[in-house]
C-alpha positions in Angstrom: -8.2 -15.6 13.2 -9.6 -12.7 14.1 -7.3 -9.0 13.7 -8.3 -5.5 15.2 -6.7 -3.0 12.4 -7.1 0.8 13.1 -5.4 4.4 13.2 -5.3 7.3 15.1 -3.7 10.6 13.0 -3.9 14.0 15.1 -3.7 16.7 13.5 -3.3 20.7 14.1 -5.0 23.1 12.3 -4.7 27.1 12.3 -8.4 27.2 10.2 -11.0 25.2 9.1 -9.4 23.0 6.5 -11.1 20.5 3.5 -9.9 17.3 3.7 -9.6 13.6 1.9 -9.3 10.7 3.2 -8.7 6.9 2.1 -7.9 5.2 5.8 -11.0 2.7 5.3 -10.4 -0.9 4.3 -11.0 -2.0 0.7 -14.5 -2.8 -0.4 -13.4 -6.6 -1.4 -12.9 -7.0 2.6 -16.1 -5.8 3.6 -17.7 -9.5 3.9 -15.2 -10.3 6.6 -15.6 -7.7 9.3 -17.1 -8.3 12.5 -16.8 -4.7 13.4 -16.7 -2.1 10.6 -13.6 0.2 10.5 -15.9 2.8 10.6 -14.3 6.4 10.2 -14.3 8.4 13.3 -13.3 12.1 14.2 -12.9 13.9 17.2 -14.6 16.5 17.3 -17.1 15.1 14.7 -18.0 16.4 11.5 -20.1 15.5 9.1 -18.8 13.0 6.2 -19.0 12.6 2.8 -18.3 9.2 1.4 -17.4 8.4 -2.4 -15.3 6.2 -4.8 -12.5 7.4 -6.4 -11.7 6.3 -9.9 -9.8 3.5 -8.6 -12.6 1.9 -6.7 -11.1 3.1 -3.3 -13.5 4.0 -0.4 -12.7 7.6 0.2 -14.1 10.2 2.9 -14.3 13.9 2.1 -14.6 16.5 5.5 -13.9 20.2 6.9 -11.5 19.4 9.7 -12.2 22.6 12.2 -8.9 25.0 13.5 -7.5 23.6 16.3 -7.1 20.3 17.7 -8.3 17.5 14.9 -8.5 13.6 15.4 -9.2 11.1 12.5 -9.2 7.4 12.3 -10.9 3.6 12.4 -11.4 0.7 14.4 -12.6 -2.3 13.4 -12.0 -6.2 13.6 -12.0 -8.3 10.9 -12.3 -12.4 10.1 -8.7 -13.5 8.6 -7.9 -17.1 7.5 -4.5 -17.2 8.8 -3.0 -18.2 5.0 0.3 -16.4 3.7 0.4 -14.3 0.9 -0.4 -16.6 -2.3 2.3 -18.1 -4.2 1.6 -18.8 -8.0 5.0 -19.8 -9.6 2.9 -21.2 -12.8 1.2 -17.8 -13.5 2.5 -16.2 -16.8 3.0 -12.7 -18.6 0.5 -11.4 -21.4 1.5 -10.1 -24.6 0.3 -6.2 -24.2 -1.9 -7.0 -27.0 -4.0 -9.4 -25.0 -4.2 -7.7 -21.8 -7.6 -6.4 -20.5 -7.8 -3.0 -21.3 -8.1 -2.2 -17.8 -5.0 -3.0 -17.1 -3.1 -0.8 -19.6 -3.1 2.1 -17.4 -0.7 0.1 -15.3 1.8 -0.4 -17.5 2.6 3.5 -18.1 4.6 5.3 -16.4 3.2 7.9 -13.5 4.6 10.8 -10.7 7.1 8.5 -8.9 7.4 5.4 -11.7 9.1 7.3 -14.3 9.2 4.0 -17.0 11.0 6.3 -19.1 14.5 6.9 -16.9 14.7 3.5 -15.7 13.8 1.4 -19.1 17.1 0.4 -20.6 18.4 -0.3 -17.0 15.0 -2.6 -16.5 16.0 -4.6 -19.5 19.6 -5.1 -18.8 18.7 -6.4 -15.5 16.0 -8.2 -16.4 15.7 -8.9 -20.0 17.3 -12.3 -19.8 15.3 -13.5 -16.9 12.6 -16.2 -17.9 8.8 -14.1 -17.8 6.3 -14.7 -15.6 6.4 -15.1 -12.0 10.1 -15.8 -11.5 10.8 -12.6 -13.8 8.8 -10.1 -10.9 10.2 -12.6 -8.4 13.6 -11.7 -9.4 12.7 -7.2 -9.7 11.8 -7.9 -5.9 15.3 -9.9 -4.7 17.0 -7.1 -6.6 15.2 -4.1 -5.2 15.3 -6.0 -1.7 18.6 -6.4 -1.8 19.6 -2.9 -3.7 17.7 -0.7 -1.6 18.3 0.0 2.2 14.9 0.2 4.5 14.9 3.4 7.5 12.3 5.6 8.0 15.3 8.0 8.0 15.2 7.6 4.7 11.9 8.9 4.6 11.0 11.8 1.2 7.4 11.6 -0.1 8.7 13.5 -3.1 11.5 10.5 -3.8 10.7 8.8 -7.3 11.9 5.3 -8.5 14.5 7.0 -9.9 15.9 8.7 -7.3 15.7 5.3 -4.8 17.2 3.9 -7.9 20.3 5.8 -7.5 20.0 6.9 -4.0 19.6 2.9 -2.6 17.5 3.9 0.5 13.8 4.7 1.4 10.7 3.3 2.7 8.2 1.0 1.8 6.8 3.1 -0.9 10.3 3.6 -2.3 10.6 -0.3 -2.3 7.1 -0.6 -4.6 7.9 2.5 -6.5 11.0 0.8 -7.6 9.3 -2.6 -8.1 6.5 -0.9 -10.0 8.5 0.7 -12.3 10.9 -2.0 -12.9 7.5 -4.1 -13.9 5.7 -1.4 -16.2 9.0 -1.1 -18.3 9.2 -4.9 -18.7 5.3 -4.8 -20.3 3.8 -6.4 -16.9 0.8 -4.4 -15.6 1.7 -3.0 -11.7 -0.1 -1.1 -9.1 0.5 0.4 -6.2 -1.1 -0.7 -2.7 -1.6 0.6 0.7 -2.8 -0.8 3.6 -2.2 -3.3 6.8 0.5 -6.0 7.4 0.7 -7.7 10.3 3.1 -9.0 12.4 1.7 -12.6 12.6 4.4 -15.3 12.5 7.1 -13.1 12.8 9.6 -13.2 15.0 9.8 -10.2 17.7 11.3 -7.7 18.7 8.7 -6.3 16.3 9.1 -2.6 15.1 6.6 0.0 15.6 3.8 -0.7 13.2 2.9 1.6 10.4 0.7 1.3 6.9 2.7 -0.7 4.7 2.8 -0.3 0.3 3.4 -3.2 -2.0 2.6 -3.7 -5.0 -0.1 -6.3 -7.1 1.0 -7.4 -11.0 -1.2 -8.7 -13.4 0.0 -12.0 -14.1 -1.9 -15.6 -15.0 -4.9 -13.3 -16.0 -5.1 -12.2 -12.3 -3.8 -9.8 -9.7 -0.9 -10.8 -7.8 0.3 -9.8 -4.5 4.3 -9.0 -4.1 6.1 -7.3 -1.5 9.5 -6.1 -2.1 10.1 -4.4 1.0 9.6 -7.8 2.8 10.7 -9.9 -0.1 8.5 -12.8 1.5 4.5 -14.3 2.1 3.2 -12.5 5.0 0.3 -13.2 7.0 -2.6 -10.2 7.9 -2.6 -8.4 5.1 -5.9 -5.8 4.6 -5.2 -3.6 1.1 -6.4 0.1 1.8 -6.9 1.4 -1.6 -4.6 0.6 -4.8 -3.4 3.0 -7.8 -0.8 3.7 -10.6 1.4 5.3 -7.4 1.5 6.8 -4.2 0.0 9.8 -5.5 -3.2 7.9 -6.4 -3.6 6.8 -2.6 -2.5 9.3 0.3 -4.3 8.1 3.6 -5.1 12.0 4.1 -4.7 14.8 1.8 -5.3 18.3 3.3 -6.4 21.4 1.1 -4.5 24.0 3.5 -1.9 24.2 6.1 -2.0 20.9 8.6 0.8 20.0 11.3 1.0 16.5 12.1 1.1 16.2 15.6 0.5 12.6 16.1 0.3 9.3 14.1 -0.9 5.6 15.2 -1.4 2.3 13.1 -2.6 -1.4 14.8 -3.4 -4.5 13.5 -3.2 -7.2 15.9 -4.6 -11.0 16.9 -7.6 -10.9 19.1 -9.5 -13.2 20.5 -13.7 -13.8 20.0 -13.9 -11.0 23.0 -11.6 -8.2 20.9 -9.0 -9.4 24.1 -5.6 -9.0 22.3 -3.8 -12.7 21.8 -0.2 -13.5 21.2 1.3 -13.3 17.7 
């Protein structure tokens, strides 16, 4: 199937302000686009493009005072398969993981491995390792946590969703993460697109989504604990130890948000939107 993904963030600016971006699709999905997301802004500026130390596209600008639009649009070849299940694949004694891994098993901004060990291993220590083990971290935080944008505080740590039981996405994979990391399996944080593809509606207003991938069965493996279940149109963003690793815009300056947009949608071999 074929999915147009894109954003639109609006911005208001009282001076010429630097600005990152990550809002570009991950380099591994770059084979499947029919249209590039290519980055856009209105007015337009010039770009500079670069990779961060996690391998993540980012784009660095001056956004001028005033009114400032950013964003992609792109449509991209999907093969309509869930999120891959691997019940087989199996934990790694630290001492055998790759070394690039190791950086996600410590403990960062909002996965403080530290506060939330001892509780990690009475939860969890009696679980059987391997894919059930981070199966079972993401029924708990599912279940533990309550979802509302409401809930919304980018400066909330695992912790704090810990004890507080509500946040957002990112709380969810925080959570996760940390649970993960204190248990000896590798995580990393993920942002990007989910879609809405076999679900049932009334569907919510769409937004970028976090999850999380672990190192397990000497790969990378996708798990979502906000959805707690295989989903269908999912394009990663850019991945890191945390949400700190990965904002979609980081401003060096004063910038009011004025407006924010996220799609990611069916269409058919015209770009004509299709039916879910």
């Amino acid at each position: 199937m074929k999915l147009r993904l894109g954003c639109e963030i609006s911005y208001l600016l009282k001076r010429d302000t630097p600005m990152i971006a990550l809002l570009n699709a991950h380099h591994a999905h770059a084979p499947f686009f029919d249209i590039p997301d290519r980055f856009m802004t209105t007015p337009a500026v010039p770009l500079a493009h670069y990779r961060d130390g996690f391998g993540n596209w980012c784009t660095r600008l001056i956004a001028p005072s005033g009114v400032f639009v950013l964003g992609t649009n792109g449509v991209i070849n999907d093969d309509g398969a869930s999120d891959p299940v691997e019940l087989s694949a199996v934990e790694q004694n630290v001492e055998t993981l790759p070394p690039e891994t190791l950086t996600y098993l410590i403990g960062s901004r909002y996965c403080e491995t530290d506060r939330l060990m001892e509780e990690a291993w009475r939860l969890f220590g009696a679980t059987p390792p391997g894919w059930g083990r981070v199966q079972s971290i993401c029924d708990f935080v599912n279940s533990h946590v309550a979802f509302g944008y409401e809930h919304s505080d980018p400066t909330q740590t695992a912790g704090e969703t810990y004890a507080r039981r509500r946040g957002v996405c990112r709380d969810f994979a925080h959570l996760a993460i940390t649970f993960c990391r204190c248990l000896n399996i590798p995580a990393r944080y993920c942002t990007g697109y989910v879609s809405d593809v076999g679900q049932p509606p009334p569907y919510p207003p769409m937004d970028f989504a976090a999850w999380m991938e672990v190192y397990l069965g000497g790969a990378w493996r996708i798990f979502d604990p906000r959805n707690n279940a295989p989903r269908k149109g999912r394009v990663l963003i850019a991945q890191g130890r945390d949400a700190v690793d990965v904002p979609l815009t980081h401003s060096f300056g004063e910038a009011e948000l004025t407006s924010f947009r996220v799609w990611i949608h069916p269409v058919d071999a015209n770009g004509a939107p299709v039916p879910n």
